[in-house]
C-alpha positions as CSV (number, residue, x, y, z in Angstrom):
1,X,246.3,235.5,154.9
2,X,243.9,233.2,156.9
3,X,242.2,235.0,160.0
4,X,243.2,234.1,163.4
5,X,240.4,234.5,166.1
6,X,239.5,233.7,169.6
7,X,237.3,230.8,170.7
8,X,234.1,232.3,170.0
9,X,234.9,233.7,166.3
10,X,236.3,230.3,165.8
11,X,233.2,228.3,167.3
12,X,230.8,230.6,165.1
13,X,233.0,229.3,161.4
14,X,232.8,226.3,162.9
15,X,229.4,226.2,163.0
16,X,228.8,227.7,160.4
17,X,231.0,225.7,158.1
18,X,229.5,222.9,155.5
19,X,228.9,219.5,157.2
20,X,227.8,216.9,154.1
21,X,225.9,214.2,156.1
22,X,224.8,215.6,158.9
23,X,220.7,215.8,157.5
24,X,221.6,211.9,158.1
25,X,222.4,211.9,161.6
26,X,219.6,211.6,164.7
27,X,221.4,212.1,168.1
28,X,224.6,211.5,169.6
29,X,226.6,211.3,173.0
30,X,230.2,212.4,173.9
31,X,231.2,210.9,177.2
32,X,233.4,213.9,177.8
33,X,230.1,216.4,177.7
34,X,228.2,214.0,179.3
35,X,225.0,214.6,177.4
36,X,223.1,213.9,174.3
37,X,222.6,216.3,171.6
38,X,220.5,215.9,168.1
39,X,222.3,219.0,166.5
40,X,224.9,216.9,164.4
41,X,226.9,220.4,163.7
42,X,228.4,219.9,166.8
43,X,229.1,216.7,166.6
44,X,232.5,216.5,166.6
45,X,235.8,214.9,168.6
46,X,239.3,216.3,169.4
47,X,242.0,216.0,167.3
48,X,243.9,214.5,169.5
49,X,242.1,211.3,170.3
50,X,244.3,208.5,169.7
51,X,241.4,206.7,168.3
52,X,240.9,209.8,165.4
53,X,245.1,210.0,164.2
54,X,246.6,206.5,165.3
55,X,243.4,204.8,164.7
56,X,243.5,203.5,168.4
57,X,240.1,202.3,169.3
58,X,237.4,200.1,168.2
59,X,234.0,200.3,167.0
60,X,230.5,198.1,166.6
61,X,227.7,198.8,164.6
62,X,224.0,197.4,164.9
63,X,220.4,198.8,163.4
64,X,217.1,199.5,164.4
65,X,214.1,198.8,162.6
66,X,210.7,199.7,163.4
67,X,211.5,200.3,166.6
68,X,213.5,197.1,167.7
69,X,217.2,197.1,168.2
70,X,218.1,193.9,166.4
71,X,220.9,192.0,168.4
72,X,222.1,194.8,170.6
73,X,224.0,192.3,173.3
74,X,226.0,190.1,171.3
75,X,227.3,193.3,169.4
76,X,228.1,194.5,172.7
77,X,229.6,191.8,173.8
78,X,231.5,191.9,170.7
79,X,233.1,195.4,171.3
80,X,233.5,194.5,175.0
81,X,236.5,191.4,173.4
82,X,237.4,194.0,170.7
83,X,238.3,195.9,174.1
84,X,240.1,193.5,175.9
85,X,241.8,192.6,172.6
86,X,243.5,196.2,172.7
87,X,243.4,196.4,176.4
88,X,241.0,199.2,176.7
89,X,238.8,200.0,179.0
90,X,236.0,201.9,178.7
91,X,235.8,205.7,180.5
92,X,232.3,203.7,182.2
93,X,230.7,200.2,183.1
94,X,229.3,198.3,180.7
95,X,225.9,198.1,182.0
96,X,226.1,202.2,181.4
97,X,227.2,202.2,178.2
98,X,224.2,199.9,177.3
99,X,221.5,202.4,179.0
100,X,223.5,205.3,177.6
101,X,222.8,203.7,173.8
102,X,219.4,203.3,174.1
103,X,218.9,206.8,175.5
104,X,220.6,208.0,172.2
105,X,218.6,205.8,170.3
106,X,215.5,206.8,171.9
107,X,216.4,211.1,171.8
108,X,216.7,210.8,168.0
109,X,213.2,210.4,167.8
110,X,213.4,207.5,164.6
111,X,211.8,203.9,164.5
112,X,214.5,202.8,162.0
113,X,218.4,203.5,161.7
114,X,222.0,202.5,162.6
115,X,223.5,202.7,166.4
116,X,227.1,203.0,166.2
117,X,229.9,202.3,169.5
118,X,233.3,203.9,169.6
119,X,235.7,203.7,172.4
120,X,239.0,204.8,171.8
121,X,241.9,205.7,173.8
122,X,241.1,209.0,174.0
123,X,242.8,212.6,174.0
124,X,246.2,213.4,175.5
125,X,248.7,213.8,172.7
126,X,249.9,213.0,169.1
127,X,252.4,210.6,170.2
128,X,252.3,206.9,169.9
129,X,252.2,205.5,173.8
130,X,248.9,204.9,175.5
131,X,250.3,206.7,179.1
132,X,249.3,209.8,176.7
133,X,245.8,209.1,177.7
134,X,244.4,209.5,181.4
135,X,241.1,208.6,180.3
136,X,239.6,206.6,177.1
137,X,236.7,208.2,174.9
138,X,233.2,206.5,174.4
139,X,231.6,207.9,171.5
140,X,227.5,206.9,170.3
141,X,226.0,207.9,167.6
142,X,222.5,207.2,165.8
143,X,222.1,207.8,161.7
144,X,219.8,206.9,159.0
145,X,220.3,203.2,157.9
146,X,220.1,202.6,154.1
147,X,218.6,199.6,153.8
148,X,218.7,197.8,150.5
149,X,216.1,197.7,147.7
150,X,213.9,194.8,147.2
151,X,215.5,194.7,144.0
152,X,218.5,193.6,145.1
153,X,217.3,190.2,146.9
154,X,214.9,189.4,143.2
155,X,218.0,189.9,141.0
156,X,221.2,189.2,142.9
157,X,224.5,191.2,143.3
158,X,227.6,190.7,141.4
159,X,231.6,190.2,143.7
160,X,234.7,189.4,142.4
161,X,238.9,189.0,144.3
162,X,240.0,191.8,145.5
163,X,243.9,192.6,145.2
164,X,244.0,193.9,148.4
165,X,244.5,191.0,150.9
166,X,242.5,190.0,154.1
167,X,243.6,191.0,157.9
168,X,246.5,189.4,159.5
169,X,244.8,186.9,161.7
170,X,245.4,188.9,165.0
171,X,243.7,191.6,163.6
172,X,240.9,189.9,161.7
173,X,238.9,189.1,165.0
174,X,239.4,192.8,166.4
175,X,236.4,195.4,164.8
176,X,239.0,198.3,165.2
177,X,238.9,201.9,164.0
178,X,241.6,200.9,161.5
179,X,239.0,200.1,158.3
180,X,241.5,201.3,155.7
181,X,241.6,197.9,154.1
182,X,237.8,197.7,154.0
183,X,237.5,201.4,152.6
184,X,240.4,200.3,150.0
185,X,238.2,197.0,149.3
186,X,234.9,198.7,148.7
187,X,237.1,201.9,146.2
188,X,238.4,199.2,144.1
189,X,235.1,197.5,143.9
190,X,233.0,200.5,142.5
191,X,236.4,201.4,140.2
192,X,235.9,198.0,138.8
193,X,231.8,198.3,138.4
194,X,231.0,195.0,141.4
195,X,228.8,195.6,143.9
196,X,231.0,193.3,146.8
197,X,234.4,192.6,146.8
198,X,235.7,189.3,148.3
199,X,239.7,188.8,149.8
200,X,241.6,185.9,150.3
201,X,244.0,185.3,152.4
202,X,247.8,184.2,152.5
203,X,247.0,180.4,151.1
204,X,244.0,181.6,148.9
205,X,241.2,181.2,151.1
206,X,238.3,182.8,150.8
207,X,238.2,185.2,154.2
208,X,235.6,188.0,154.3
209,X,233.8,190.8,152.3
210,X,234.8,194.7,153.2
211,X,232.3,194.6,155.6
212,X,230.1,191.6,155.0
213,X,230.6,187.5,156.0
214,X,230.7,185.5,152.9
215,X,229.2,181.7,152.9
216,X,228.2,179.3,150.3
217,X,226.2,176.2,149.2
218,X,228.2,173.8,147.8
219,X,227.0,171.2,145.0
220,X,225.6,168.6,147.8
221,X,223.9,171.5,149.3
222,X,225.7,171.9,152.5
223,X,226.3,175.3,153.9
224,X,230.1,176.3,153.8
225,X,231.1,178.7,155.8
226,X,235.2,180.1,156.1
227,X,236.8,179.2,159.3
228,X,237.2,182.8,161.1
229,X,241.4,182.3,161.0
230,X,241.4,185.6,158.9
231,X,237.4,187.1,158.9
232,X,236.0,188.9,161.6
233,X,233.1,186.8,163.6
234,X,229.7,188.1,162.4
235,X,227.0,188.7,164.3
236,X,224.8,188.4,162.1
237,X,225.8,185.3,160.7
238,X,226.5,183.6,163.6
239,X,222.6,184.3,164.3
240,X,221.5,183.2,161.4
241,X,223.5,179.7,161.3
242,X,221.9,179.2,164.8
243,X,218.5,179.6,163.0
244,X,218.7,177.4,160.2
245,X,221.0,174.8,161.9
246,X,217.9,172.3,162.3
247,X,217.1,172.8,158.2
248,X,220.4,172.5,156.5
249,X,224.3,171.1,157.1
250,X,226.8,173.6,158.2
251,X,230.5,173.2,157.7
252,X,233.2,175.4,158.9
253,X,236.2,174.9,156.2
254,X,238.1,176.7,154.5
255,X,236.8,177.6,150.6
256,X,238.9,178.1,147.3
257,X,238.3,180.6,144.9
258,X,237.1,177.7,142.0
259,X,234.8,176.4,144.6
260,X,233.0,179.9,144.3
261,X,231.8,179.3,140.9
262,X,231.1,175.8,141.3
263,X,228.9,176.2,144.4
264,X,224.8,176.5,143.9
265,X,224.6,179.6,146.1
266,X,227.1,182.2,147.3
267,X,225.5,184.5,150.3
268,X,226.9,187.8,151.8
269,X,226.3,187.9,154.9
270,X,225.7,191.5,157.2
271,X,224.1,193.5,159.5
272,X,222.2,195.9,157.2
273,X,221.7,193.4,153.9
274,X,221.2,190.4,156.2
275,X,221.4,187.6,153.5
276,X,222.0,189.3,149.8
277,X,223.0,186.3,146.6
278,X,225.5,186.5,144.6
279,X,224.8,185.8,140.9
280,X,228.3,186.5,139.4
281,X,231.4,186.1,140.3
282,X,234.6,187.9,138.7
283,X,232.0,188.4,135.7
284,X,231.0,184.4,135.6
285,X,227.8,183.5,136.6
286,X,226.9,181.1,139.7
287,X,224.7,178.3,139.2
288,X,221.5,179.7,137.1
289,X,222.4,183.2,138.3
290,X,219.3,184.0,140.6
291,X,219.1,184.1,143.7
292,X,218.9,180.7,145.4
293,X,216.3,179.2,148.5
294,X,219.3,179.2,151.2
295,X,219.6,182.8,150.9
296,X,216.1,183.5,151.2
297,X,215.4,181.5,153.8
298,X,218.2,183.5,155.8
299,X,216.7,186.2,155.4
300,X,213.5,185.3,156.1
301,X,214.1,184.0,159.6
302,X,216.4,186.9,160.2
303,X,213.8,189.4,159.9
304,X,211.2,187.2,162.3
305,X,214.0,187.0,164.9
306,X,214.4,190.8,164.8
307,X,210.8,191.1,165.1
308,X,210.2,188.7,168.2
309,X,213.7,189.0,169.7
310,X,214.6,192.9,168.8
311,X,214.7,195.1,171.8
312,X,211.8,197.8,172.1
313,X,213.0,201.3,172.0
């Protein structure tokens, strides 16, 4: 028979049950509570937020390294059309959710981690109609970030076609709570032994990584980049073809698969790697499988921006 209790019996197994992850997480704010906490064991959100069990919300995620918050207002701005997308609005102005994320930043006492957004519809029912909902949910959280080893950039990661397909194009542009697609993406990726998988989408164009932008140079060294029909808008790449516009051409087009293994350099793309190459492709290698000088040089001006342009915490 399983015990039934009151709230404070309850509370106490709550607390006291196993949490895996929380050693990772530094502080966090419910607007609901209206405070920040940096005990992750009571991190937690009610079951019935439509954003936890109808996936209704969205999300953005950004890092922090050594103290600087690396492109803070174009992610916001970003959630802010994920938003309007969904027509959702936020349980408080802008301008205070941007204060309130730096705060949380700020109280988990780190130099270097991962600032997560998420606004959903919030609680009210298990039913399917927003009028459930008086008021929406904001949600911000600060973690560890793991960033990659240096080994990665010196030897190159290895990608290959997915079988699950990419976001209908409505929902491709949207950074909503509903990842099961990505989460699908990456499980078949580390079932098959790659370290990236890559979907395509209805006409067999290359649209997006699970959560990662994917670009190449072609044979006459012009950077190729997917048109975002199906692919969610990067940040981080859209940063990082403003920096190297002035050094190398950039075409927005649409890429074949056979293209991948013909091109000189194939580049993921994303806000924790930054610019990570490609070497092999559905186990065939690309070019002279290393990693290639466009890449690199990503990556290079990508970590100076953050440095001069990064936001002080």
């Amino acid at each position: 028979m399983v015990n039934i209790t009151d709230s404070k019996g309850y509370l106490e197994a709550l607390l006291a049950a196993d949490r895996p992850g929380m050693e990772k997480v530094h502080a966090f704010y419910d607007h609901s509570v209206g405070m920040i906490c940096t005990d992750p064991n009571v991190m937690l959100m009610p079951w019935d937020d439509h954003l936890v069990h109808r996936g209704d919300g969205v999300f953005d995620v950004m890092k922090f390294v050594d103290g600087r918050l690396y492109q803070f207002d174009q992610h916001l701005e970003r959630i802010q059309r994920s938003c309007a997308a969904i027509f959702l609005t936020p349980p408080c102005s802008w301008e205070e959710i941007r204060e309130l994320s730096l705060q949380v930043c700020r109280a988990g006492g780190q130099k270097t981690g991962m600032l997560r957004l998420m606004i959903g519809r919030g609680p009210g029912g298990f039913g399917l109609g927003t009028e459930e909902c008086p008021q929406s949910s904001l949600y911000i959280v600060t973690y560890d970030m793991h960033a990659k080893p240096e080994s990665v950039y010196e030897k190159g990661v290895t990608a290959f076609k997915t079988s699950i397909p990419a976001k209908q194009a409505y929902l491709a542009s949207i950074k909503s709570i509903d990842y099961l697609p990505n989460v699908l993406m990456k499980r078949e990726a580390a079932e098959k032994g790659y370290d990236y998988p890559f979907c395509f989408d209805d006409h067999e164009f290359l649209a997006e990584g699970a959560t990662e932008n994917v670009c190449i140079v072609n044979e006459a060294g012009k950077l190729i980049i997917p048109e975002f029909t199906n692919a969610l808008p990067g940040t981080t790449l859209l940063r990082a073809i403003d920096l190297i516009k002035n050094e190398i051409s950039i075409i927005f087009r649409g890429i074949r698969e056979e293209e991948i293994l013909l091109a000189r350099e194939v580049i993921i793309v994303g806000t924790t790697g930054d610019a990570i190459s490609v070497v092999r492709y559905n186990g065939k290698p690309i070019h002279d499988v290393k990693p290639g000088p466009v890449a690199k040089r990503i990556r290079a001006l990508l970590k100076q921006d953050l440095i001069e342009y990064g936001i002080e915490l």
